[in-house]
Steps between C-alpha positions, in 0.01 A plus 500: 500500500552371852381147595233439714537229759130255512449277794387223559775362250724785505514532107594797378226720307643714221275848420592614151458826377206551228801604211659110572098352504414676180841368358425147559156544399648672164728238404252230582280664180810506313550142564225407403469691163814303424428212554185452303496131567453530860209718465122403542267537221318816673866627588725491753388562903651738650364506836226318719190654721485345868213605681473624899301199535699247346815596700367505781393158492801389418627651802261347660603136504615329812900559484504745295825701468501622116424435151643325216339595112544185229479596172265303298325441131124396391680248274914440428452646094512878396150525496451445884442828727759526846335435847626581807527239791515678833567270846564577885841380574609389887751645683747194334428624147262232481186536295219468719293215302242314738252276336193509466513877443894610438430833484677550123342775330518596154514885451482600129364843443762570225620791383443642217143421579531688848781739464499793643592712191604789683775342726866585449518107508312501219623803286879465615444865544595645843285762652702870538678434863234741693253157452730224581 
């Protein structure tokens, strides 16, 4: 897959093809079934909703020139469930944190609660090349 050239900061944005995403998303479930201690009690995530709305205030903020996703945990144990912790990021790299109202957001629709079931994400299984 050919890079992409982004401005303002000239990174380079890298398109993958759905067969690489469902590979990654594949061996992130088999991961995870090995390595039972690293999974939750209701089971390992394996993806995270982020609504219209919620992006685009992010994109919103003054200075605003992309987004950086912490990962996060209701408490440091097993039992705990991961959280997402999404932030606009400056044209620097710099997370764009003014007080009194930062602008952090924490965006945890997890999946398996909101998977979409259907998705070759999901499955692991691609759709016949006609649907790609």
């Amino acid at each position: 897959m050919e890079p992409v050239q982004t401005e303002p900061l000239g990174k380079t944005l890298i398109k993958i093809p759905l067969a690489e995403a469902v590979d990654l998303t594949q061996n992130w479930v088999e991961y995870t079934q090995l390595n039972k201690p690293f999974e939750p009690h209701q089971g390992a995530k394996r993806a995270f909703k982020v609504s219209k709305e919620d992006i685009i205030a992010l994109t919103n903020q003054e200075g605003f020139c992309g987004i950086r996703v912490y990962l996060g945990k209701d408490t440091p144990d097993a039992e705990g469930d991961m959280r997402l912790v999404l932030v606009a990021v400056n044209e620097e790299g710099d997370d764009i944190i003014v007080e009194p109202n930062p602008g952090v957001y924490d965006f945890s629709m997890p999946c398996p609660s909101t998977c979409d079931l259907k998705s070759p994400l999901y499955t692991g299984i691609l759709p016949p090349p006609e649907q790609v």
